[in-house]
C-alpha positions in Angstrom: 96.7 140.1 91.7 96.5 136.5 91.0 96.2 136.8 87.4 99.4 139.2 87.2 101.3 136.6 89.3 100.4 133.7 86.6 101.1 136.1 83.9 104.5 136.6 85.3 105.1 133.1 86.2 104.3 131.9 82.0 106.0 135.0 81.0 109.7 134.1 82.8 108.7 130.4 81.9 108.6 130.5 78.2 111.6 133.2 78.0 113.6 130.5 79.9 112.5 127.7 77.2 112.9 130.3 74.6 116.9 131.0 75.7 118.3 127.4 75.3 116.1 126.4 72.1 119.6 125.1 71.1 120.0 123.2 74.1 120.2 119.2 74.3 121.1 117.1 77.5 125.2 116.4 77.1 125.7 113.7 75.9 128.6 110.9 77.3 129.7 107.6 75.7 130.3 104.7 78.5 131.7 101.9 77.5 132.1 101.5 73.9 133.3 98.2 73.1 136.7 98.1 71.7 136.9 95.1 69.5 137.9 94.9 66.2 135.6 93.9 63.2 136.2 89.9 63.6 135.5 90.6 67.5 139.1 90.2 68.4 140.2 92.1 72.1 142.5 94.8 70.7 145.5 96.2 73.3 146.0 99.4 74.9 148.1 100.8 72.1 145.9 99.9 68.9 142.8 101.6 71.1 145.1 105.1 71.7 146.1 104.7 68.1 142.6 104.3 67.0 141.4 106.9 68.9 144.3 109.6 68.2 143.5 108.7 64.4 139.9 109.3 64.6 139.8 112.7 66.6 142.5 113.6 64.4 141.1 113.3 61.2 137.9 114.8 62.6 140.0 118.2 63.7 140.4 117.5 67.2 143.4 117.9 69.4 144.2 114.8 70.9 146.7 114.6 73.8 147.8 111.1 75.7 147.4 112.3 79.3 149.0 108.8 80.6 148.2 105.0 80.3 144.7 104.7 79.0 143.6 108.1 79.1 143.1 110.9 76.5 141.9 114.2 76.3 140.7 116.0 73.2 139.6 119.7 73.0 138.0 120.6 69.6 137.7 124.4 68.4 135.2 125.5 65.8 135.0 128.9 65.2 134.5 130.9 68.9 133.6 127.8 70.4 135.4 124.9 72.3 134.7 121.3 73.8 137.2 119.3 75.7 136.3 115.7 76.4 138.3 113.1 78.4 138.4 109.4 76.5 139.4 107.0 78.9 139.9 103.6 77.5 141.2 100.1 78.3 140.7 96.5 76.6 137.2 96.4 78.2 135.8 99.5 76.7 136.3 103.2 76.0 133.9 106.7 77.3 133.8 110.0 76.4 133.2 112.0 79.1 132.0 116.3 78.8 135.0 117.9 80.6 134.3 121.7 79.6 133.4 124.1 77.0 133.7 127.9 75.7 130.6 129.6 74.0 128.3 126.0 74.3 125.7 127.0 76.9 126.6 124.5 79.2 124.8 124.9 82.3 123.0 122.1 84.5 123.8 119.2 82.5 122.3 121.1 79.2 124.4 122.3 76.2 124.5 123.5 72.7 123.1 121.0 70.5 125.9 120.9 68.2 128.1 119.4 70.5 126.3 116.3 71.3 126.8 116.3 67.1 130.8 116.3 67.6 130.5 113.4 69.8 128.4 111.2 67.6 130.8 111.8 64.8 134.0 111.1 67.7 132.5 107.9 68.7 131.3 107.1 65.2 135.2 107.5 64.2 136.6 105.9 66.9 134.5 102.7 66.3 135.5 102.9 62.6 139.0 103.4 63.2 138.9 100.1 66.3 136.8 98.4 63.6 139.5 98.3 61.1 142.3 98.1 63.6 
């Protein structure tokens, strides 16, 4: 009895791992600095521009929700993430607001979307960079 007990206990256990192979932890930005390549402050506007510019070129939808906050939903293929970007003199995030066909599910989610956000942030900083 024992030994069908473990067996079902490893069994459920490794079809669990097996299901979100693709899975990663989600990942959020906090804080990003928002200085420009000679370390200048930048204002509110040239850190919305810079950001619009970035998601934009990168295929996301970017909407200015109000004074320093933006929210940007990217679709590729049957799959969407939406992210909220607040953002102020001090600093910038990018926080995990929902998603269609990811997997998310207790802090996990497709693997490919932590890849969006590396490429968001890296894009953002590039556009502040140069701003």
């Amino acid at each position: 009895m024992k030994l069908a007990a473990t067996l079902i206990f490893l069994t459920s256990a490794t079809l669990a791992q097996a299901g979100c192979g693709r899975c990663a932890p989600i990942m959020n930005v906090s804080n990003a600095p928002t200085t420009n390549a000679s370390g200048k402050a930048l204002t509110n506007e040239q850190i919305k521009t810079a950001i619009i510019r970035a998601g934009t070129a990168l295929g996301w939808q970017v909407k200015a929700e109000g004074p320093g906050k933006i929210v940007a939903t990217l679709y590729v293929r049957k799959h969407t993430a939406v992210v909220e970007i607040p953002y102020s003199p001090s600093g910038y995030s990018i926080n995990y607001l929902s998603s269609v066909n990811l997997d998310e599910e207790g802090g996990q989610i497709h693997k490919n979307y932590n890849g969006w956000i590396q490429n968001l942030t890296r894009g953002i900083n590039s556009q502040l960079s140069g701003a």
